[in-house]
N, C-alpha and C positions, 0 to 999 in steps of 0.2 A: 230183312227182318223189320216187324214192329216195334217199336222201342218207344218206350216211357220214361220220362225222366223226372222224380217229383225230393222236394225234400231241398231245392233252391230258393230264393227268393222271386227271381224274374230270370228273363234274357237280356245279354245285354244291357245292363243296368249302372256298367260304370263303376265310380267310387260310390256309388249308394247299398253295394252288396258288398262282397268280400272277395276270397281267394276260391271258395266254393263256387261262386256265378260263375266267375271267370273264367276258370275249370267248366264246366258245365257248357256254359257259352262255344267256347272253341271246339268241344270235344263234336257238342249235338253238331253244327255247321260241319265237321268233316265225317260225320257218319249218314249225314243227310248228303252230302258231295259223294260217298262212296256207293250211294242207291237205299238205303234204308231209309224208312217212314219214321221220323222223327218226331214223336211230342212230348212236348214239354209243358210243365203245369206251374206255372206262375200266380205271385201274389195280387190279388186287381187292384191294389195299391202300387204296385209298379208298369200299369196297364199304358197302353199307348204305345207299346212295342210291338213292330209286325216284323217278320223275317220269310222270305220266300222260298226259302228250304225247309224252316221248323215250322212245324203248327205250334202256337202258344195255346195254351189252354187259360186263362185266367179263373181264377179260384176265391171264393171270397175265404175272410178268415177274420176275425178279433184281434185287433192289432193292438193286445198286450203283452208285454215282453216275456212273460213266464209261459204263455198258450199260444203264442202266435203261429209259429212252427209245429206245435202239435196238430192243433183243430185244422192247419193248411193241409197239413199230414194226411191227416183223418180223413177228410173231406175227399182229398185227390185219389186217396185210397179204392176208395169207393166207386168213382168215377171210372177207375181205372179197372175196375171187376166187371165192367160193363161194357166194356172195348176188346178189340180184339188182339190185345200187345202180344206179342212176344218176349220180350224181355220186360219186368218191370225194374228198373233202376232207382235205390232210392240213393241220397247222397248228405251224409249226414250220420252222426250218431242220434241227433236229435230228432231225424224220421225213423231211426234203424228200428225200434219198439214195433213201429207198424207193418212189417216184412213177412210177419207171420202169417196175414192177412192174406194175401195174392198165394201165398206159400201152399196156405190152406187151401183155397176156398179160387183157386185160377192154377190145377192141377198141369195145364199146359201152358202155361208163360214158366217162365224162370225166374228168379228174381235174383237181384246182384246190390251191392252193398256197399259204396266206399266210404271208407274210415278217413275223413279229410283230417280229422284233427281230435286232442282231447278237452274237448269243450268245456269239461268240468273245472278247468284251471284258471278259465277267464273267470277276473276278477269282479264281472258283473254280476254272476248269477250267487244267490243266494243256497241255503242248504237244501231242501227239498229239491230246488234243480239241480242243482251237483246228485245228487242220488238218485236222478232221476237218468242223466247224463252218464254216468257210471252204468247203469241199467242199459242204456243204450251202447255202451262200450259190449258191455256180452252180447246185446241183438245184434250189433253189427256180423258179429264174428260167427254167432250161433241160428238167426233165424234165416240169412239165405241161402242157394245155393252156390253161390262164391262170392265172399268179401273180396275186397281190394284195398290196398294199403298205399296211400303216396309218400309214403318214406321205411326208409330203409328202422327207422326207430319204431315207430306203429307196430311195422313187421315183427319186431323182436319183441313186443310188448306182447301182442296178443300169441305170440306161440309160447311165451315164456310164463305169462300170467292169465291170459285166459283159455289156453291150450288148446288155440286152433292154428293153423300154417294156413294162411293168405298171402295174397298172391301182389307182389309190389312193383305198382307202375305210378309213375312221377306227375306231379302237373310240370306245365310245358310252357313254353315261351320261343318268339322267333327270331332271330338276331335281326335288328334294326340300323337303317343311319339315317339320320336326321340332321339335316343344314342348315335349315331355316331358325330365324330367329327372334321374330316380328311376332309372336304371340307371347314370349318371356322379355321383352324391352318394356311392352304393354303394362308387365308390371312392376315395371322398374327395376326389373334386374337385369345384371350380364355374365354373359357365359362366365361358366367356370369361378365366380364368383357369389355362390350358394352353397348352400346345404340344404340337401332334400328330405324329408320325412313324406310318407305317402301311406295312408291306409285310414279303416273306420278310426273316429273319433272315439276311444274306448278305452277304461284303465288299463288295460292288458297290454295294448298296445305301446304304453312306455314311451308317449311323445313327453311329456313331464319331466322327463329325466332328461330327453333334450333338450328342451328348454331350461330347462334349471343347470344344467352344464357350459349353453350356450353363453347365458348373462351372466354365471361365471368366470368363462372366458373375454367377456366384454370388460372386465371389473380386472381380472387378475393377468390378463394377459391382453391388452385392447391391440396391441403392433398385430395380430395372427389375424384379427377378425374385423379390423378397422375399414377394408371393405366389403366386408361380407354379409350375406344374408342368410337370419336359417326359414325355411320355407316350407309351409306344413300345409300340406294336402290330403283333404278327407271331409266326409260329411260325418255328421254324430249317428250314435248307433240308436237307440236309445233315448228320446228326450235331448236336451241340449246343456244338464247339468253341468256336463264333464268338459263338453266344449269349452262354458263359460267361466270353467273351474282353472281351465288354461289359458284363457286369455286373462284371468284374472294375473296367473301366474307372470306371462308375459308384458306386462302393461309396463316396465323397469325398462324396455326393450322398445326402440324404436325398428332395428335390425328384425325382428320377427315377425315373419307373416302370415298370415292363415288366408289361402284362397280358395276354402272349400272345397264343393266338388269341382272334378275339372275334368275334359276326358278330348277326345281328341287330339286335334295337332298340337293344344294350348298344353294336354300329359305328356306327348311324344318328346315335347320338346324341352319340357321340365325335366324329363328324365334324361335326356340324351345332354345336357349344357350345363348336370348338377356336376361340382368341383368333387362331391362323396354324396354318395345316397347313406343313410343312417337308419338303421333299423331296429328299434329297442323294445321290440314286445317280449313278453315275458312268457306266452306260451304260442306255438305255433303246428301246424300241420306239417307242411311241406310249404313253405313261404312265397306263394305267385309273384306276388311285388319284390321282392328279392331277384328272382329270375326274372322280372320285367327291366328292374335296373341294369341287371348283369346285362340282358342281353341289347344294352343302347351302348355300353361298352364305360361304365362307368363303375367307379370301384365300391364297394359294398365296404360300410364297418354295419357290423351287427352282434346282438348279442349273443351269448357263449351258448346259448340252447341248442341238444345233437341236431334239431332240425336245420336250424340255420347253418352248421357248421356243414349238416350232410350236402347241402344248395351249393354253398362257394367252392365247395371243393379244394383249400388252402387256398384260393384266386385273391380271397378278401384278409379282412380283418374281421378282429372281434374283442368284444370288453367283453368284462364278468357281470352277467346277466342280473340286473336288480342294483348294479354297483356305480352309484353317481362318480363317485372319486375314479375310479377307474377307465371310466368312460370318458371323464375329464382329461387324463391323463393320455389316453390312445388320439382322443380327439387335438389333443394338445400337440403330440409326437407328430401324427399324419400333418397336421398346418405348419409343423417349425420344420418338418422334414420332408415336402410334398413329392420328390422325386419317381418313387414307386407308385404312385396312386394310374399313373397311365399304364403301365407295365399291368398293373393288378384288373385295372377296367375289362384291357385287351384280351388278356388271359381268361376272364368272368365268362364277354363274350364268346370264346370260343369253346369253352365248357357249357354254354349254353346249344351251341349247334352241334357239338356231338352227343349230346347225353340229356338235353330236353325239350326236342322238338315236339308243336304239338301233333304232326302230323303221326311220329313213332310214336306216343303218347296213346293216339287214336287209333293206330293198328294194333296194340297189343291191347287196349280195351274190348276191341271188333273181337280180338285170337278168343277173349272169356267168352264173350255171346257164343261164338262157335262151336267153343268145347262143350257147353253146358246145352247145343241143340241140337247134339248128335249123342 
């Protein structure tokens, strides 16, 4: 099959996209490996990525935060009624608006739809986009021929409030081990002697609350964290407001580090050497970076959201989502009582190999193209 994949930022783009690329990422490379014609339509702001399975298509677009994903939308749209896809895939509730399009007007493609998250709740967007995002919560559901849900909550959302039944398959992750340690000494740290934070730089995301916990614990409790680091991984979404709004925060803190984007052996190995991965966003899809921790075998505390709760599958922890004191307190138990945190890693990892690989991820994505071409 032809397949089209638009409503991403790029390929392969790292911590400069989100759980959406990286989803995307994996999926197109093993439907490009199982013989299908893979393209994909990226931002030309994330240009200088080639891949020898995917064609990239670069795309221009207005890189303003309120149109940027629309007009890239728009744009690819269009290209794409011009080609001879079979599937057109959009991915996003913030592409879903434009699904009608191929629907209408490219009677022989199909078009498919996944519901990665509800965007509406990220604390970035303003009112007209939350209602515009809402809008896009019914396109998801109602303009293709099959939505897709990666979590079991979406699922129940949209049959129960937008009354459609979609069909739910997970993002994926593949259990990792990593030994090495020559790229996390580099910055000063040592194993098992971190805390890791990993994702865009974005209020939603609830590193703030890490950090405001952590130099709390440096103040009221310094024996737990006296050699410890917390370590916050991500580039800004957005401008560098929020970035600079936390390291304002941090600046109390010699213990706190912000190293950007990272990707490579320099991620592999941050993830697989953190003592807890910590994850405090306040709304989420189906949480990639969750199952990327889980599956280097490192134990997750996260916040109480069903999405995150759906990912560890009781493997991890959780505080009460939005609740500093609480998060202090879990955070405070798991350091004075570190005994289960290897127990809970082990455990993570192996709910990750039965129940989120990307390759099963990709065959029940293949099953929808199927069912929708006969």
């Amino acid at each position: 099959m032809r397949i089209a994949m638009i409503g991403q930022k790029g390929f392969d783009v790292g911590a400069r996209g989100g759980g959406v690329e990286q989803h995307v990422t994996q999926v197109a490379r093993r439907l490009a490996r199982s013989g299908h014609v893979v393209t994909l339509y990226a931002r030309s702001r994330y240009g200088g990525v080639s891949d020898p399975e995917v064609e990239i298509r670069y795309v221009w677009t207005l890189y303003k935060k309120n149109i940027e994903t629309v007009l890239h939308t728009f744009l690819s749209t269009l290209d794409a009624l011009v080609r001879p896809y079979d599937i057109i895939h959009y991915h996003g509730v913030g592409s879903a608006p434009f699904a009608w399009i191929p629907r209408l007007l490219k009677r022989k493609a199909r078009v498919v739809v996944t519901f990665h998250s509800q965007d509406r709740f990220h604390a970035k967007w303003g009112r007209v986009a939350r209602v515009y995002l809402l809008f896009g919560e019914w396109s998801a559901c109602w303009f293709p021929h099959a939505t897709i849900a990666v979590s079991h909550f979406i699922q129940v959302y949209a049959r129960e409030r937008l009354h459609k039944q979609i069909v739910y398959i997970p993002n994926g992750a593949e259990p990792q081990v990593v030994e090495a340690v020559n790229e996390i000494e580099a910055f000063g740290l040592v194993p098992k002697q971190y805390l890791l934070s990993v994702s865009r730089l974005e209020p939603h995301k609830g590193q703030w609350y890490l950090i405001e916990v952590f130099m709390r614990l440096e103040e009221m409790a310094p024996e737990l964290v006296k050699d410890m680091h917390l370590v916050i991984v991500g580039a800004s979404g957005y401008g560098s407001d929020y970035e600079s709004h936390l390291r304002r925060l941090a600046r109390g803190s010699k213990r706190i580090l912000f190293l950007g984007f990272q990707s490579g052996d320099a991620l592999k190995q941050l993830f697989a050497h953190a003592r807890l991965f910590v994850h405090a966003s306040e709304a989420e899809g189906l949480p990639v970076v969750v199952l990327e921790a889980m599956s280097y075998g490192t134990p997750v505390l996260a916040s109480d959201i069903p999405e995150n709760i759906e990912v560890i599958h009781h493997t991890g922890f959780t505080f009460q989502n939005k609740n500093v004191a609480d998060l202090f307190e879990r955070l405070k138990e798991l350091l004075t009582v570190p005994e289960g945190l290897d127990q809970a890693g082990e455990a993570g990892q192996e709910i990750v190999k039965e129940s989120f690989s990307w390759g099963l991820v990709t065959q029940k994505i293949e099953g929808v193209y199927r069912s929708l071409k006969h």
